[in-house]
NUGU-625302 format. One record per residue (C-alpha): residue number from 1; residue in one letter; x, y, z. Coordinates in steps of 0.1 Angstrom, whole numbers, plus 5000, padded with zeros to 4 digits. Example, Ala and Ser with C-alpha at 12.3 -4.5 7.8 and 13.67 -1.06 7.14 Angstrom:
BEGIN
seq | type | x | y | z
1 | a | 5123 | 4955 | 5078 .
2 | s | 5137 | 4989 | 5071 .
//
This chain:
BEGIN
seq | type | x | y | z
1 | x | 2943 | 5390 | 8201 .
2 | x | 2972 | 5404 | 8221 .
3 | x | 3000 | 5381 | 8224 .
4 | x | 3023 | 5395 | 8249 .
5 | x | 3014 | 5392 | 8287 .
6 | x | 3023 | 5426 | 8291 .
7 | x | 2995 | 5439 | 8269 .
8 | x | 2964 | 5451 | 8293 .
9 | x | 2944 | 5433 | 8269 .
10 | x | 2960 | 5400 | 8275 .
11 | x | 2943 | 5395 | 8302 .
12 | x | 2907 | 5393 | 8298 .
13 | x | 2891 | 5379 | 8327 .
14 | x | 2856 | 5400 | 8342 .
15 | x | 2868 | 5382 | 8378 .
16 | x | 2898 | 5405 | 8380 .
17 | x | 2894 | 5441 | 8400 .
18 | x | 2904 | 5459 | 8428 .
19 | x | 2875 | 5450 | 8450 .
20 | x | 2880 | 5409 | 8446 .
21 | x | 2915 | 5413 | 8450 .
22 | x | 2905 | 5438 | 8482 .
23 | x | 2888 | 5412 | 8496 .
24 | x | 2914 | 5383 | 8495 .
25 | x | 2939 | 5406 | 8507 .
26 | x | 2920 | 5418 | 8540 .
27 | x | 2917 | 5376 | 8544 .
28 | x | 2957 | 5376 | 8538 .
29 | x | 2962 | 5401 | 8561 .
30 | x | 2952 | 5386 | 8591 .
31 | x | 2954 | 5355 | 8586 .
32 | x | 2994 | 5358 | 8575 .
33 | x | 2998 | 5379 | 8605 .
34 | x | 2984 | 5349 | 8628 .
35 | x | 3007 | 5328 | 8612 .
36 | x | 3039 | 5348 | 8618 .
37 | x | 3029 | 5354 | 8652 .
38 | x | 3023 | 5316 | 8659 .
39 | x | 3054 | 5310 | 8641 .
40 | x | 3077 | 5332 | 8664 .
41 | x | 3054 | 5313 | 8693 .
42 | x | 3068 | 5276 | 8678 .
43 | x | 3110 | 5295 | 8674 .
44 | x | 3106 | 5303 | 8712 .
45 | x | 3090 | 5268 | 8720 .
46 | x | 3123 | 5253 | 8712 .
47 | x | 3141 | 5278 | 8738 .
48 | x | 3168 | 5286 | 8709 .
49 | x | 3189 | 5305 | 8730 .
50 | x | 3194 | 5275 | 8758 .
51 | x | 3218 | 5252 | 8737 .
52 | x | 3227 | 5255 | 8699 .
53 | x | 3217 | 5218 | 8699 .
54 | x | 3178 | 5231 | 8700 .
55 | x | 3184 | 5260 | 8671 .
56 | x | 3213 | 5256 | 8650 .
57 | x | 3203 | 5285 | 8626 .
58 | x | 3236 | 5300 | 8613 .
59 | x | 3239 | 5337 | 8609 .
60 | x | 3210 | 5347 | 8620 .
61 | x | 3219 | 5373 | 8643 .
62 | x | 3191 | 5399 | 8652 .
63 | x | 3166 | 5379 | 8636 .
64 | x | 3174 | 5351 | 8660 .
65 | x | 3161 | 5368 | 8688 .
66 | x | 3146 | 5351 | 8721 .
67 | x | 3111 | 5360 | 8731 .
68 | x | 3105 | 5345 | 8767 .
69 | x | 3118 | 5312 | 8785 .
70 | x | 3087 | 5289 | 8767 .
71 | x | 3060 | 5284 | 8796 .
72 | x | 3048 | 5247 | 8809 .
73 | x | 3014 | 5261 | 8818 .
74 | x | 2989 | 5253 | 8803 .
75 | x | 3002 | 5219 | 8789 .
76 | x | 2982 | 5221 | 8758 .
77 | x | 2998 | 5255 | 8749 .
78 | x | 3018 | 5239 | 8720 .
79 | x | 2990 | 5217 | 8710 .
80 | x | 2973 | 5249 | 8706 .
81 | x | 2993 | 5274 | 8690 .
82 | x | 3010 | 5251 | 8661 .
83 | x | 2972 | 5232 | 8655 .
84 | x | 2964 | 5269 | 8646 .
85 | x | 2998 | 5277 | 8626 .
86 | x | 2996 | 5244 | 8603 .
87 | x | 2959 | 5242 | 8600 .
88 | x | 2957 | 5278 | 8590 .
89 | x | 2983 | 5276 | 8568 .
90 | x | 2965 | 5249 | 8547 .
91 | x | 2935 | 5269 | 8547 .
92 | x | 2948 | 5300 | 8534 .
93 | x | 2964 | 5279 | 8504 .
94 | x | 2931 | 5288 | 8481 .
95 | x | 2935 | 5323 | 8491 .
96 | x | 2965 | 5330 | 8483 .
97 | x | 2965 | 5311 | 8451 .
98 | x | 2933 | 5332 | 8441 .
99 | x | 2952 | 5367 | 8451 .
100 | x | 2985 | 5354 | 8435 .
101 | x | 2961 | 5352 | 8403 .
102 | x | 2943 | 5380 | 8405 .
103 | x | 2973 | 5401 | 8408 .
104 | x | 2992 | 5384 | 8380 .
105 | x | 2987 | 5410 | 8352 .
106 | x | 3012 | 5435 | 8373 .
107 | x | 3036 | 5409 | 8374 .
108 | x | 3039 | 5415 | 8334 .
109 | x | 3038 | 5452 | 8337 .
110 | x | 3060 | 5474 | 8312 .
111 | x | 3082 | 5492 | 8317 .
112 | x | 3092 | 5472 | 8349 .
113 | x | 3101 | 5506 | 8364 .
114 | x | 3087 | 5537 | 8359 .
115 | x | 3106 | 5559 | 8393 .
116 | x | 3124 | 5551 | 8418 .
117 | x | 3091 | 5541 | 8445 .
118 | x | 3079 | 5519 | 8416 .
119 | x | 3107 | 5498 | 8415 .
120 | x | 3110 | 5497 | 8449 .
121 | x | 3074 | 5483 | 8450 .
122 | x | 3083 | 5459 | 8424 .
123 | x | 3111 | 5446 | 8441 .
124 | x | 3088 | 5441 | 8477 .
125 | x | 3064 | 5422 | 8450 .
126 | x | 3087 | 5401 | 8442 .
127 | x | 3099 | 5388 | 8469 .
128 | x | 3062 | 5389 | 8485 .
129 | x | 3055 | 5365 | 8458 .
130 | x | 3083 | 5341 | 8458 .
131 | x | 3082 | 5345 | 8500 .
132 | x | 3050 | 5333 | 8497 .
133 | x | 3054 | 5306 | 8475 .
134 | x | 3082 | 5293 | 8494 .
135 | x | 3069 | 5296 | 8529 .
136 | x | 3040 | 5278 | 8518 .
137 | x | 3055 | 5253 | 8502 .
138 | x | 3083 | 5241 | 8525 .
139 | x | 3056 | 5241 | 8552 .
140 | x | 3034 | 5216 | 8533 .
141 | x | 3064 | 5194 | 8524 .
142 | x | 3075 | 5194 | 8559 .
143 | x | 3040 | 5188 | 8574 .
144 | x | 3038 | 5160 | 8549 .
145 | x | 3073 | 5147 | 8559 .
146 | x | 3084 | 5149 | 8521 .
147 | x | 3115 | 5168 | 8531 .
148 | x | 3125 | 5175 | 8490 .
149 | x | 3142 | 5204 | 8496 .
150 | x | 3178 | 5211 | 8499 .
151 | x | 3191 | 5214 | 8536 .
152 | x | 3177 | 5215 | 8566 .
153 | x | 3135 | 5226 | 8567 .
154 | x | 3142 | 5250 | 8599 .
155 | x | 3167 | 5274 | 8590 .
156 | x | 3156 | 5275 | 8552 .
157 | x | 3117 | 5281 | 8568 .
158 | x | 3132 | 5305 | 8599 .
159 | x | 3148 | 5327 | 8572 .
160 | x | 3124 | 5324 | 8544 .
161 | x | 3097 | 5337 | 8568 .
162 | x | 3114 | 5368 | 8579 .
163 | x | 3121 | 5375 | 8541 .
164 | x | 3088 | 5371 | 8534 .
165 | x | 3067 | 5390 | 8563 .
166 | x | 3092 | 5416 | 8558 .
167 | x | 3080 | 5423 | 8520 .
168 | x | 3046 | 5412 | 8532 .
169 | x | 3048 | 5444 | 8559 .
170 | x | 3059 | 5469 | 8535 .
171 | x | 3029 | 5456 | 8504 .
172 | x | 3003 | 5458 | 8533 .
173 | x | 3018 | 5500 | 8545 .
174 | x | 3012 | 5506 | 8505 .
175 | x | 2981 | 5487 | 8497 .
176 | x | 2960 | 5486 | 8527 .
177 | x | 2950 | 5523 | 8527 .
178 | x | 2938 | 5517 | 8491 .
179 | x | 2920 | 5481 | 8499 .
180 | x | 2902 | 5497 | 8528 .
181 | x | 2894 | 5532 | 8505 .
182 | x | 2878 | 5503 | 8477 .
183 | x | 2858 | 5483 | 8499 .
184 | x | 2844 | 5512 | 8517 .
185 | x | 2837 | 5529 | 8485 .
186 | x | 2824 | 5497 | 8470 .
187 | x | 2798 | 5486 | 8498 .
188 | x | 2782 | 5525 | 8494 .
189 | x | 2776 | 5514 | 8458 .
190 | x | 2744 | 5501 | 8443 .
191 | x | 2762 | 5469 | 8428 .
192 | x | 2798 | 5460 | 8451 .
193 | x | 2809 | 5437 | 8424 .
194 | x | 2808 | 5462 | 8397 .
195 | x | 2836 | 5476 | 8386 .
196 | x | 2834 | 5489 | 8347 .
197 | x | 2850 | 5515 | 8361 .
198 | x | 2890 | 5522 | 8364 .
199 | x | 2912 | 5543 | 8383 .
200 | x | 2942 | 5544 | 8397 .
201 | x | 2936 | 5519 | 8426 .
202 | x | 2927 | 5493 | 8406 .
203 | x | 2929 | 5502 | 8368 .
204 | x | 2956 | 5480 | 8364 .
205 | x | 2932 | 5451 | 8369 .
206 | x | 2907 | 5456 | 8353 .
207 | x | 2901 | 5441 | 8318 .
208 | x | 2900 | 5467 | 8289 .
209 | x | 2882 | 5440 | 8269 .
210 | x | 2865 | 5411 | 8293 .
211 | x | 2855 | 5379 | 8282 .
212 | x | 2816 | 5375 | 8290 .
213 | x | 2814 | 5363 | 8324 .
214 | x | 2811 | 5326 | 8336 .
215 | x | 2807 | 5337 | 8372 .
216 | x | 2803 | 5362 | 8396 .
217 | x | 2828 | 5380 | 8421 .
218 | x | 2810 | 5366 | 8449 .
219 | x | 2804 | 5333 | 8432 .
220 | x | 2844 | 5332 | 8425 .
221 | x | 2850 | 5341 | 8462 .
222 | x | 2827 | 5311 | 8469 .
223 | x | 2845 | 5292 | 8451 .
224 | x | 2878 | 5303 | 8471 .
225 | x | 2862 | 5299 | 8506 .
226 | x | 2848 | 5261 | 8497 .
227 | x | 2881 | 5252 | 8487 .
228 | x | 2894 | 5268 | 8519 .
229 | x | 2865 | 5252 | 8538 .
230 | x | 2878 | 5214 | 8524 .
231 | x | 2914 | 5218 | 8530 .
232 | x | 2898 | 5228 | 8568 .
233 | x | 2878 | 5198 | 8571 .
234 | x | 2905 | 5172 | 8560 .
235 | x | 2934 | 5186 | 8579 .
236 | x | 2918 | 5202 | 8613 .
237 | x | 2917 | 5162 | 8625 .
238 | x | 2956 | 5158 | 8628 .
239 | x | 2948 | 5177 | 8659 .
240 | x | 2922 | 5163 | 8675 .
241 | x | 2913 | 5122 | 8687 .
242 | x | 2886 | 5097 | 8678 .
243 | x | 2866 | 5106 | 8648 .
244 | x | 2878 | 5137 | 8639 .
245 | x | 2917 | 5123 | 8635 .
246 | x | 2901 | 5100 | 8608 .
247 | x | 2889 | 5134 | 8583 .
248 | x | 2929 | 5142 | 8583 .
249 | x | 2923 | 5129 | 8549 .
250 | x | 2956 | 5154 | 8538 .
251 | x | 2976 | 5150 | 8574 .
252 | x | 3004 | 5123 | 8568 .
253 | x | 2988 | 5114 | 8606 .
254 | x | 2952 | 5113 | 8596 .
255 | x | 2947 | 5078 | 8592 .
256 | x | 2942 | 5046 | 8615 .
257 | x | 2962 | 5053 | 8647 .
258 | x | 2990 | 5026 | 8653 .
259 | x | 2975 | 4998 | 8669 .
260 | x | 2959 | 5001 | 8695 .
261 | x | 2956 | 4996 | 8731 .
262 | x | 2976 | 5020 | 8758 .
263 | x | 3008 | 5027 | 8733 .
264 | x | 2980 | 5034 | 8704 .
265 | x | 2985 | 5069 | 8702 .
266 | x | 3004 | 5088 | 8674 .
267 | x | 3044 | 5087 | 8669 .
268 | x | 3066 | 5103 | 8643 .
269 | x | 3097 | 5079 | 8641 .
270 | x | 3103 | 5046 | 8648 .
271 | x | 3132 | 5027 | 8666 .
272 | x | 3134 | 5010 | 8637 .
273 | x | 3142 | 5039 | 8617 .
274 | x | 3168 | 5058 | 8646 .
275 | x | 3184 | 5026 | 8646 .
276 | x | 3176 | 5015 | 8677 .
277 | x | 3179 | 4979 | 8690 .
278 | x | 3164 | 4960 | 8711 .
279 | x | 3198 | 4944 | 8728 .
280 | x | 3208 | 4980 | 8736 .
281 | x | 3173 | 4988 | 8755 .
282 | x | 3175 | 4956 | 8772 .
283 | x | 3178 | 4953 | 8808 .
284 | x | 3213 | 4936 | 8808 .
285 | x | 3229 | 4967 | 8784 .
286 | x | 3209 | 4999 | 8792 .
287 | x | 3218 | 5021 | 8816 .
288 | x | 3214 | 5057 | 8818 .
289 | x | 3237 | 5085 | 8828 .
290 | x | 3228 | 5110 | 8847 .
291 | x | 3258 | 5139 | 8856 .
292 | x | 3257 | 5167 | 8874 .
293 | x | 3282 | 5193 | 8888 .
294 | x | 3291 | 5165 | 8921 .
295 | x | 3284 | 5132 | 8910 .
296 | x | 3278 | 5110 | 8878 .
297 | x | 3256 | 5081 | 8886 .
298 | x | 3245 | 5053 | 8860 .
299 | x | 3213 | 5040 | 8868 .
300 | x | 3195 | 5005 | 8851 .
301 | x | 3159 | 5009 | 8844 .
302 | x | 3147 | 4985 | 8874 .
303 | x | 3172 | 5008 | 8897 .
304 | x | 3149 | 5038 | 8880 .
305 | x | 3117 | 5022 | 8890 .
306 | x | 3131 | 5019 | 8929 .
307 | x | 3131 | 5053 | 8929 .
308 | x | 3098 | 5074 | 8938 .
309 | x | 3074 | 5075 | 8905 .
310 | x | 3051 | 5103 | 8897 .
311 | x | 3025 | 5101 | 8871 .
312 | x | 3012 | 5129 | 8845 .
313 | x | 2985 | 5135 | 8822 .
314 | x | 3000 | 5153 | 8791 .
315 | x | 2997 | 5156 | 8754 .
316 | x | 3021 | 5156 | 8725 .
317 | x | 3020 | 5180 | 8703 .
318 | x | 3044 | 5184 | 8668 .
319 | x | 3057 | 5212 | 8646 .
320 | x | 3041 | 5191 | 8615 .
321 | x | 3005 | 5205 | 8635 .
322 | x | 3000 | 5171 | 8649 .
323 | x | 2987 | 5165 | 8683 .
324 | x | 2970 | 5136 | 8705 .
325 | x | 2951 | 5140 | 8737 .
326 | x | 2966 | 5138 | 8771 .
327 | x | 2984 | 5105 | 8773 .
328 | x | 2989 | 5093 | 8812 .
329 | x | 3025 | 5092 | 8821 .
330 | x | 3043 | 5076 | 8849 .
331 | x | 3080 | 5078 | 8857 .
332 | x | 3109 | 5098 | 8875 .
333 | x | 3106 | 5135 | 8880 .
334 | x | 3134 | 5154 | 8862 .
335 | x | 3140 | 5175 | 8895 .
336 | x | 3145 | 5142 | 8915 .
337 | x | 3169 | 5134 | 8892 .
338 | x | 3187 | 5167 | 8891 .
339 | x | 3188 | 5162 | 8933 .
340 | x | 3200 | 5130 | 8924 .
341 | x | 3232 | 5144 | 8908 .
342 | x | 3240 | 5171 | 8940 .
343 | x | 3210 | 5199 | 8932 .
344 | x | 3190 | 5212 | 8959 .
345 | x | 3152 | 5208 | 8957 .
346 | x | 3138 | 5236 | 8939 .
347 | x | 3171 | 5242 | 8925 .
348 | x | 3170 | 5221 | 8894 .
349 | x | 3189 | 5233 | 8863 .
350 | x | 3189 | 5231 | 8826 .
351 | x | 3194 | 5197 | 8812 .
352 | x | 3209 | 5182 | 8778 .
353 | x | 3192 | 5151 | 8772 .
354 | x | 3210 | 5126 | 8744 .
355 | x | 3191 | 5098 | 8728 .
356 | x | 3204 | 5064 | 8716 .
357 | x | 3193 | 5073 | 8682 .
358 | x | 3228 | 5077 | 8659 .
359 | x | 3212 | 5099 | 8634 .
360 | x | 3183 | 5123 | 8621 .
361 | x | 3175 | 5157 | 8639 .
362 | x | 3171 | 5163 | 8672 .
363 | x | 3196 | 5133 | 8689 .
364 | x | 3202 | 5158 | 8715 .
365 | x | 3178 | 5184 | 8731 .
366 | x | 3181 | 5210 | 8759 .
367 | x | 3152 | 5219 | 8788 .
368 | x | 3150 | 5250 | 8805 .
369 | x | 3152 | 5248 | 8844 .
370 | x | 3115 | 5259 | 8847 .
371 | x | 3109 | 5230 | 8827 .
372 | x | 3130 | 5208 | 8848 .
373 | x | 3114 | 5220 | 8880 .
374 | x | 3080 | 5210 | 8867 .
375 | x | 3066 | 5180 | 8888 .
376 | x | 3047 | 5172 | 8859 .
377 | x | 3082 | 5167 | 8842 .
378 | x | 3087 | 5131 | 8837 .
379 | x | 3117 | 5107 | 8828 .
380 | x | 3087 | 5085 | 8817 .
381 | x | 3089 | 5045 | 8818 .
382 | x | 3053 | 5037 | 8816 .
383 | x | 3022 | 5052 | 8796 .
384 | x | 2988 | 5046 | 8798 .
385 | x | 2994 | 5017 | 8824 .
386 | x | 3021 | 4997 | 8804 .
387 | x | 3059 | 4997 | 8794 .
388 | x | 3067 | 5021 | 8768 .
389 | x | 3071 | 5003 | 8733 .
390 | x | 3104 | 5006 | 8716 .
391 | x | 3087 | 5028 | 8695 .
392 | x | 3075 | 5051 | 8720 .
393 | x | 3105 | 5055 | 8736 .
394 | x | 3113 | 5021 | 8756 .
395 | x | 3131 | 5021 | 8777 .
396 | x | 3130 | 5057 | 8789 .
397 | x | 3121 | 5089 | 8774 .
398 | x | 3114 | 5126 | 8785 .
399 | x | 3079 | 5145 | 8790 .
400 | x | 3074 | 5178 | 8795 .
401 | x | 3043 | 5199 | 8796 .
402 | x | 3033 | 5221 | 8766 .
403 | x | 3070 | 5214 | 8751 .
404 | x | 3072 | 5206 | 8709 .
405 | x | 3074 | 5166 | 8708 .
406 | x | 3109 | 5165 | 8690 .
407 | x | 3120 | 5176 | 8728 .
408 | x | 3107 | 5152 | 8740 .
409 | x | 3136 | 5129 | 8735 .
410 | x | 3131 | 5095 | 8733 .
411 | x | 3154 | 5065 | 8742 .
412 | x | 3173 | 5084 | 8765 .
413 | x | 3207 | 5074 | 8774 .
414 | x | 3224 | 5107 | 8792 .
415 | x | 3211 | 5134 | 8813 .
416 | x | 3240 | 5163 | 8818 .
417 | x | 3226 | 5188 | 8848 .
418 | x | 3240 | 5224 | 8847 .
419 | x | 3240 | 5257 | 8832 .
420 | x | 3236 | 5252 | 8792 .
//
């Protein structure tokens, strides 16, 4: 038997041909393009262009582009959009795997360039491949809060994706014409799944000598879609409440929520881990700054709950896919505070919001004036009826409709008004 991977005859499989790997890839195709479409929905979520504090991505110059100041209507928009990106992105894991594998043997191809177009394609293969693998990856880790990897998971995820979509762009303009030519020509045939025959859209698969078969195309593809189908069923639940949370079997946030009660809802860091005290959230040594372009006032949280209080009914929603239902909010409107400060009604700026937390990402975090001007926009003291917990944010924290939760900030100690 043929020792060398790059020997046709190496690989002996009956599974491998262009129509099974036809069929994954039309999968891939959408599917990845839903993903890098929700992905550029989450980059403009964070309104990168408002404040290097919300995207520090260095170098990335055209490919740092800004789509659209991120909406507040509807509220559950980010729920939405990154429950599809992480959930979908877990699913497709089976998929890909299969398609990485039933590709494999042209990974081993001699010579490794036969004209100038071949090596090209070679080249867009690879990095399709390790794009893939990397993309993939990093987003599991991170959705699993196992951050592993060297630096930071945003830029190496920001620029991993581009690399990727962009060799995932130019395999589809080669090999789409050919998937669609095989499946077509494939469903006009007697037996789909038969494929004795090579040529030169898939001859490269196909095993010269195949091992008797264990099971079918279909049954293989099955095989891929059940797999696909469990990752679905103990994942999708990170992003829902009640019953459903508890089949997250795979989500870091699928399990008992914490505690329960009104603060019983889901969180992703703790004071205790920020470093956050409870004699500097008490009532004798908190105070929060609020500045703007007239006047800098400090205000004590019992000075806060003198002012007018508003109450909203809003969700959280993480980049990790997370989400909880709407959560009922009551506090200070940010544009009350921004009037506070010397702004006209209906004139409210941006805002950079700082956190008492001393370290990890996102101590500081800019809001776009839209996002200011919201009244559901809260400088929230209370939730669900009772003081925020210290892990919730006690003894302020910021809530803004359809905004990623790492904006917003909790433990708030400064609010600077004005033009970011």
């Amino acid at each position: 038997m043929p020792r060398s991977p790059s020997s046709p005859a190496f690989w002996r499989s009956p599974l491998r041909g262009p129509w099974f790997t036809s069929v994954l890839g039309v999968v891939l195709l959408g599917g990845i393009t839903v993903l890098f479409v929700t992905g550029l929905l989450s980059y403009a979520a964070y309104n990168p262009d408002l404040s290097p504090v919300n995207d520090m991505t260095p170098d990335k110059g055209l490919l740092g582009f800004y789509l659209f100041s991120w909406p507040t209507d509807p509220s559950w928009l980010y729920r939405l959009t990154q429950g599809v990106h992480v959930t979908l992105g877990i699913v497709l894991i089976p998929v890909l795997l299969a398609k990485l594998w039933s590709v494999v043997p042209k990974l081993f191809t001699l010579p490794p360039a036969r004209s100038l177009a071949h090596a090209l394609e070679r080249i867009s293969l690879l990095l399709l491949v390790g794009g893939a693998l990397f993309e993939f990856t990093t987003g599991v880790l991170n959705v699993q809060l196992d951050y592993v990897f060297p630096g930071s998971f945003y830029p190496l995820h920001f620029y991993g994706a581009w690399v990727f979509f962009a060799a995932f762009v130019a395999h589809a303009v080669l090999r789409v014409p050919m998937a669609v030519r095989t499946l077509r020509r494939m469903k006009d045939e007697r037996h789909p799944g038969d494929e004795r025959h090579r040529d030169e859209e898939g001859g490269e698969l196909v095993a010269p000598d195949p091992a008797p078969p264990t099971v079918s195309r279909r049954g293989a593809l099955g095989f891929v879609g059940g797999g696909s189908l469990l990752l679905f069923a103990t994942t999708a639940g990170h992003s829902f409440d009640g019953p459903l949370r508890e089949t997250a079997l795979l989500a870091p946030h699928g399990g008992a929520e914490p505690g329960s009660g009104p603060a019983g809802f889901q969180i992703n860091k703790t004071a205790a881990s920020r470093g956050i005290s409870a004699s500097e959230t008490s009532g004798e040594a908190w105070r929060l700054v609020v500045e703007g372009p007239r006047r800098t006032v400090r205000l004590s949280r019992a000075e806060l709950l003198r002012l007018p209080l508003h109450s909203s009914a809003l969700p959280i929603a993480c980049v990790e896919g997370w989400s909880t239902s709407d959560q009922w909010w009551r506090g200070v409107r940010l544009r009350d505070l921004a009037a506070l400060v010397g702004y006209e009604e209906g004139a409210a700026p941006d805002v950079l919001v700082e956190s008492l937390q001393r370290h990890g990402a996102f101590r500081r975090a800019a809001l776009r004036d839209n996002q200011v001007r919201d009244p559901r926009s809260l400088l929230a003291l209370f939730v669900n009826g009772e003081d925020l917990t210290p892990d919730h944010g006690y003894p302020a924290r910021i809530i803004v409709p359809a905004a990623p939760g790492v904006l917003n900030t909790k433990w708030v100690a400064r609010m600077t008004f004005g033009d970011l």
